[in-house]
C-alpha positions in Angstrom: 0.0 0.0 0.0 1.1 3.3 -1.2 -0.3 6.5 0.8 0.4 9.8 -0.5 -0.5 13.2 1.8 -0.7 16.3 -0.2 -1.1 19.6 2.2 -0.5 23.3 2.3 1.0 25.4 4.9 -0.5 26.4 8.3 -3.3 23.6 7.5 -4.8 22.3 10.5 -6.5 19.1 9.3 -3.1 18.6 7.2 -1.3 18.1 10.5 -4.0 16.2 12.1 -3.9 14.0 9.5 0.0 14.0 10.0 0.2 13.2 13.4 -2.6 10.6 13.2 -0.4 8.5 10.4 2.2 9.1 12.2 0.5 7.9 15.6 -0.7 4.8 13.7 2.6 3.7 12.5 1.3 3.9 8.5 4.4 5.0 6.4 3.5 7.2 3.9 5.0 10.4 1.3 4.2 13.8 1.6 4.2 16.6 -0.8 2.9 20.0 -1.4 -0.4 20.2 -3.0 0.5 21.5 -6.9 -1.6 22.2 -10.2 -1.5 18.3 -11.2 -2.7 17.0 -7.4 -5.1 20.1 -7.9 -6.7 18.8 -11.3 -6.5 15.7 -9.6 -8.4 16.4 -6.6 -11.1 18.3 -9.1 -11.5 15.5 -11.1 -13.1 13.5 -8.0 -14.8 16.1 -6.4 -12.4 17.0 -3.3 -12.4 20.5 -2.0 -10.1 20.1 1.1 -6.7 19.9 2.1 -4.9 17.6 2.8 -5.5 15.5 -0.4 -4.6 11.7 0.7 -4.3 8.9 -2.0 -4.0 5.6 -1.5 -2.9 3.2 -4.1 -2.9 -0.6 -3.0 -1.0 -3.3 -5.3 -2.3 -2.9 -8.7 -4.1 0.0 -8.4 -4.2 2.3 -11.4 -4.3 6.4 -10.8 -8.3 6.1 -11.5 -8.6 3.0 -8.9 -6.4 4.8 -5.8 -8.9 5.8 -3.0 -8.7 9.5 -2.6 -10.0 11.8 0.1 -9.7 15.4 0.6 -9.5 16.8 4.7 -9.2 15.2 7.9 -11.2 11.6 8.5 -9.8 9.6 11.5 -12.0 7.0 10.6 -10.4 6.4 7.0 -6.7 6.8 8.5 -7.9 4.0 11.1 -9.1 1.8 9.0 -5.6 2.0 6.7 -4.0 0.7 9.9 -6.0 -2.1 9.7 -5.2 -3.4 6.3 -1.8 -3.0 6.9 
């Protein structure tokens, strides 16, 4: 599993979202959010930062689960598939 955190500066649910992986023990690779992780993001609707994908084996760009802001409750449930 490959997750990818995509924030801006001085964003709150960015380093909730952070500390939480962190917490959790789920590696993952963080970036800043740019025009392609925008288009991205506005292709499936997300509005929020940070923009997390996750691509599990096989996955293709249009099959990674993708979430925009701070959900706990998804970041949990990564740990568990791990």
């Amino acid at each position: 599993m490959l997750v990818n955190l995509y924030s801006k500066p001085n964003c709150m649910a960015c380093n909730q979202s952070k500390r939480l992986l962190d917490k959790l023990g789920i590696d993952y690779t963080e970036g800043p959010i740019t025009e392609d992780v925008l288009a991205f993001a506005k292709d499936r609707g997300l509005t929020q930062a940070p923009i997390i994908t996750v691509y599990r084996t096989g996955d293709t760009i249009n099959e990674a689960t993708a979430w925009g802001g701070f959900y706990p409750e998804k970041i949990k449930q990564l740990a568990q598939e791990r």
